[in-house]
C-alpha positions as CSV (number, residue, x, y, z in Angstrom):
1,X,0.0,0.0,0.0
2,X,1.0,3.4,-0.6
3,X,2.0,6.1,1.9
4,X,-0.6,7.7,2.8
5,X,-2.3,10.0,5.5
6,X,-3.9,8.8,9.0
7,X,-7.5,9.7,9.4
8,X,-8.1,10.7,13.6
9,X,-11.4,11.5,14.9
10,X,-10.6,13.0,17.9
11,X,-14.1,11.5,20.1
12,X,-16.2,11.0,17.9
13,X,-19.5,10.6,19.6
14,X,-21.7,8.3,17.0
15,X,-20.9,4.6,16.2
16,X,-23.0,5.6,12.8
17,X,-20.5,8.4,11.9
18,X,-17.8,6.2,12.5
19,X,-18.7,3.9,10.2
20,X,-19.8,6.3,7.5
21,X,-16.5,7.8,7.8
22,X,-15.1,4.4,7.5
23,X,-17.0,4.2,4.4
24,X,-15.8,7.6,3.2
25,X,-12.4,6.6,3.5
26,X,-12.6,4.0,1.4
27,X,-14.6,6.0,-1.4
28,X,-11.0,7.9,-1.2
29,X,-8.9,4.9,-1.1
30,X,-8.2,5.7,2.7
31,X,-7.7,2.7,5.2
32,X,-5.9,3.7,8.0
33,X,-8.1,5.0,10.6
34,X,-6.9,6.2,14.3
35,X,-9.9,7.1,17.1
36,X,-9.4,9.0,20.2
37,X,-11.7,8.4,22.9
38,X,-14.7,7.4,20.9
39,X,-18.2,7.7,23.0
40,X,-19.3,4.3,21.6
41,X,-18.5,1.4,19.9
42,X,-17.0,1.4,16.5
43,X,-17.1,-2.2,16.1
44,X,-21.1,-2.2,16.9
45,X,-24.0,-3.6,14.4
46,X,-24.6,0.2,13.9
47,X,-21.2,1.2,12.7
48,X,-20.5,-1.8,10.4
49,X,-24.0,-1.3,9.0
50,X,-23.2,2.4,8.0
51,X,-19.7,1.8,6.6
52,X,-21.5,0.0,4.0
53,X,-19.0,-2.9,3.1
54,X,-16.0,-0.9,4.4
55,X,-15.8,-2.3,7.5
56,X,-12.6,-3.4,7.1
57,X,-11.1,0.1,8.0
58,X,-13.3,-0.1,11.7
59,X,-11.9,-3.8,12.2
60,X,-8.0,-2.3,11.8
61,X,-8.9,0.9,13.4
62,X,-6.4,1.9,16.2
63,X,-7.8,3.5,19.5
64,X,-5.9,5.8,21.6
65,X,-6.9,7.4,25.1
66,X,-5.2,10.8,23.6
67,X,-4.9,13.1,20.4
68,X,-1.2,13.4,21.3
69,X,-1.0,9.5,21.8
70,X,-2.7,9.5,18.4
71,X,-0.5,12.1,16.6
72,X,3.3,10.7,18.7
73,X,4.6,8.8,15.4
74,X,3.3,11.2,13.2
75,X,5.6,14.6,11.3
76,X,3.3,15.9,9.8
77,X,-0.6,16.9,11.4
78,X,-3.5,19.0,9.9
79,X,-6.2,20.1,11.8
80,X,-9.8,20.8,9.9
81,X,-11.7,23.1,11.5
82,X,-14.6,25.5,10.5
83,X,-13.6,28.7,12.8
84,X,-10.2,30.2,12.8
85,X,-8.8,30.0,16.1
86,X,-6.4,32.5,17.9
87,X,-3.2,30.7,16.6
88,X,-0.5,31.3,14.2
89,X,-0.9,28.3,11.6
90,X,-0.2,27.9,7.9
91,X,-3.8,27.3,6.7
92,X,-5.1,25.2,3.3
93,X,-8.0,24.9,1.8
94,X,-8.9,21.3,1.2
95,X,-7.4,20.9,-2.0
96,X,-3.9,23.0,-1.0
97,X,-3.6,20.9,1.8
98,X,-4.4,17.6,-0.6
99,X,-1.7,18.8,-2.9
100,X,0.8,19.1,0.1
101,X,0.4,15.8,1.9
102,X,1.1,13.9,-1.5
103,X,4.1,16.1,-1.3
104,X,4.6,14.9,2.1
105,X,3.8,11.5,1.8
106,X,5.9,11.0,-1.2
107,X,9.1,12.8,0.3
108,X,7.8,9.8,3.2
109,X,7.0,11.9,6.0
110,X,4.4,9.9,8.3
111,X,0.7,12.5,7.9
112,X,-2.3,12.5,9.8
113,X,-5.3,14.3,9.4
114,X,-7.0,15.8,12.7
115,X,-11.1,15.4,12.4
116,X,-12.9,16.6,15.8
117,X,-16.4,15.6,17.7
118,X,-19.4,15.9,15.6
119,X,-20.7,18.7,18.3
120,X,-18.3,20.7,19.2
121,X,-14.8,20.2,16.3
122,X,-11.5,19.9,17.2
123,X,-10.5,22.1,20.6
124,X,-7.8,24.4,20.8
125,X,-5.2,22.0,22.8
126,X,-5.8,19.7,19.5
127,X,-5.2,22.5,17.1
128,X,-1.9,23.3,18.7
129,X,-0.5,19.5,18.1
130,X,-0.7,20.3,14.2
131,X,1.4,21.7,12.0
132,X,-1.3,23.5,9.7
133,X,-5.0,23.7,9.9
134,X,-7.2,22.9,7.0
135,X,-10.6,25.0,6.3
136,X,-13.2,23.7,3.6
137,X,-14.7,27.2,3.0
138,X,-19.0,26.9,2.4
139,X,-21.5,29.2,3.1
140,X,-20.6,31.3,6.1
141,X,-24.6,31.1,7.2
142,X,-24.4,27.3,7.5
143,X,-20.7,25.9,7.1
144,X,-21.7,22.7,9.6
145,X,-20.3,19.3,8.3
146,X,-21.9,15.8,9.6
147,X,-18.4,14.1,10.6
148,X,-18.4,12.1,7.6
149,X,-19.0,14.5,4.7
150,X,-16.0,16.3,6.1
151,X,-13.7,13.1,5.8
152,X,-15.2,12.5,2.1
153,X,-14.2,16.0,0.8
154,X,-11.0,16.3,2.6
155,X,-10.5,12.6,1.3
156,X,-11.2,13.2,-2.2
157,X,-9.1,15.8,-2.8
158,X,-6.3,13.6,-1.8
159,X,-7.8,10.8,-4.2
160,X,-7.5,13.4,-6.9
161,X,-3.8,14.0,-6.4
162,X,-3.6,10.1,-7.0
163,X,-5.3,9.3,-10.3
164,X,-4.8,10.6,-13.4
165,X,-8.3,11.4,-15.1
166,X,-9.5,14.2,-17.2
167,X,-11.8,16.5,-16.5
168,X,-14.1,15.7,-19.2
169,X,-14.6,13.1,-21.8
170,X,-17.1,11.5,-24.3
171,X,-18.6,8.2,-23.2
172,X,-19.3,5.8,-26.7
173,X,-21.2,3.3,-25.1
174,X,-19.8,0.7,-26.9
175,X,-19.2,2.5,-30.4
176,X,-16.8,4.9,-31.6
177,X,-16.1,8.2,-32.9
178,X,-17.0,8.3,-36.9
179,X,-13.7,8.5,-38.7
180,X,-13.1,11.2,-41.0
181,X,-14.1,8.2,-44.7
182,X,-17.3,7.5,-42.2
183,X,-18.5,11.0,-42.0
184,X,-17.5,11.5,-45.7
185,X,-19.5,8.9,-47.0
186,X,-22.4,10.6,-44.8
187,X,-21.8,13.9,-46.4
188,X,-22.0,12.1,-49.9
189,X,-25.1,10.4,-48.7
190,X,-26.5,13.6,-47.4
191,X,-25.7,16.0,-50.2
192,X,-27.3,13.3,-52.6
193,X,-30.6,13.4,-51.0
194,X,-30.0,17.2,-51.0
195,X,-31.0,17.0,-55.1
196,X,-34.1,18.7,-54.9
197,X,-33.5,20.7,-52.4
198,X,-34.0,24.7,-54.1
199,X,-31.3,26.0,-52.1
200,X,-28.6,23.5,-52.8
201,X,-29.8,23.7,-56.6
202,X,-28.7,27.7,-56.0
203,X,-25.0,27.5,-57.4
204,X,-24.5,30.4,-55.1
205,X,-26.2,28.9,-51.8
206,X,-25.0,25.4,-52.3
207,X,-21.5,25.9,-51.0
208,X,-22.4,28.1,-47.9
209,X,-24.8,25.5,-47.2
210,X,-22.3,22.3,-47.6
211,X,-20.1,24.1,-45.3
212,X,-22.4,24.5,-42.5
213,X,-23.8,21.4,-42.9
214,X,-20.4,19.7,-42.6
215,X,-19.4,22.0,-40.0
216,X,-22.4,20.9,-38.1
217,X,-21.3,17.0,-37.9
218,X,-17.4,17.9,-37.6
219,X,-17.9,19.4,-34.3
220,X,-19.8,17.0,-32.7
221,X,-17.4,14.0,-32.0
222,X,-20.5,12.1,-34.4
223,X,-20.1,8.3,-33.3
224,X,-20.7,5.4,-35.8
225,X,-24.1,4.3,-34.0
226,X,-25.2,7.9,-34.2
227,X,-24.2,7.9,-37.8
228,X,-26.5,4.8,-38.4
229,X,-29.5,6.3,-37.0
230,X,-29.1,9.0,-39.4
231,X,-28.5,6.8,-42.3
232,X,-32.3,5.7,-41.0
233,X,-33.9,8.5,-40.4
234,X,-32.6,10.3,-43.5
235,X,-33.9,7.3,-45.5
236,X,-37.5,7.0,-44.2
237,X,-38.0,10.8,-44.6
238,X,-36.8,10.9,-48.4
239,X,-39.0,7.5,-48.9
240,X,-42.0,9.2,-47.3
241,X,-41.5,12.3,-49.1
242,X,-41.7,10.8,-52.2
243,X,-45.0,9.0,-51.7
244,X,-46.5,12.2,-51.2
């Protein structure tokens, strides 16, 4: 397994959030888990029910009687938190700090990431045993997280750093994109059911018209199956026009 950061939820009060966590982790390809103090079980029927088949993480979870127990073998600790506190701290947003614990973890310094009680967050003894504090900026009327959703989003910015995916791309279902002799032949096909047409019989409109037309299909990353349905379509309305 790679190097990666230590999730600690510093007493965590809810066996369910535990286990949703547990299951956010692994969304983010997280799996070690530390607990400090938890209120109740999170080994119970309630937390393995709400990890959702990623109770694996609660079953190798660690528990420690102290956050600085928790953070001893550690280098390198960020603290979330939703208020800024009265300390001097380098602070991320969720994707800087992402960015600089793949830094960290790939130089091989040991990270953990500080989450705090569903009620109250992190205290400001906590806070101090980090090296930089991490803030996930949302709507200043109502910036509460359930324990969970802030382990997914701090979690899946770190995922991000670890994949390589772009941003956008064309699902084929199956087919392909038309190659350029494909989408000829369909402008052939096209054009010749075009014969009648009064504007592409206008020497002077006919090439404007070509264009566009072409234009049209060239953009549109036009797959083989769609290309087919067209064949179709174009057919029945050229057979039906000329029963009329």
């Amino acid at each position: 397994m790679q190097i990666q950061p230590v999730v600690i939820l510093v007493q965590p009060q809810l066996a369910e959030n535990m286990g949703m966590t547990a299951r956010a982790m692994m969304n983010c390809g997280l799996y070690q888990l530390r607990l400090v103090s938890p209120r109740e079980n999170h080994l119970s029927d309630k937390a393995v029910s709400a990890s959702s088949g990623a109770d694996e993480i609660l079953q190798n979870a660690v528990v420690y009687a102290s956050t600085q127990e928790a953070v001893a073998d550690l280098q390198q600790v960020y603290a979330t938190t939703a208020r800024h506190r009265d300390q001097i701290k380098v602070v991320h947003n969720a994707a800087s700090a992402a960015k600089d614990i793949t830094r960290q973890c790939q130089n091989g310094v040991k990270c953990g990431i500080l989450f705090g009680p569903e009620r109250t967050g992190l205290n400001n003894d906590d806070v101090a045993l980090s090296d930089a504090v991490v803030e996930i900026p949302l709507n200043p009327k109502h910036c509460s997280l359930n324990l969970s959703q802030a382990v997914l989003l701090v979690g899946y910015e770190w995922y991000k750093q670890q994949i390589d995916t772009p941003d956008t791309y064309l699902s084929t279902n199956g087919t392909e994109i038309a190659d350029k002799e494909k989408l000829f032949n369909f402008f052939e096909f096209m054009e010749d059911k075009l014969q009648n047409n009064k504007n592409y019989q206008d020497d002077e409109k006919r090439p404007r018209m070509i264009r566009n037309l072409h234009n049209i299909f060239q953009r549109s990353q036009i797959t083989t199956q769609e290309l087919n349905t067209l064949y179709g379509i174009i057919n029945h309305l050229s057979d039906n026009l000329q029963k009329k």
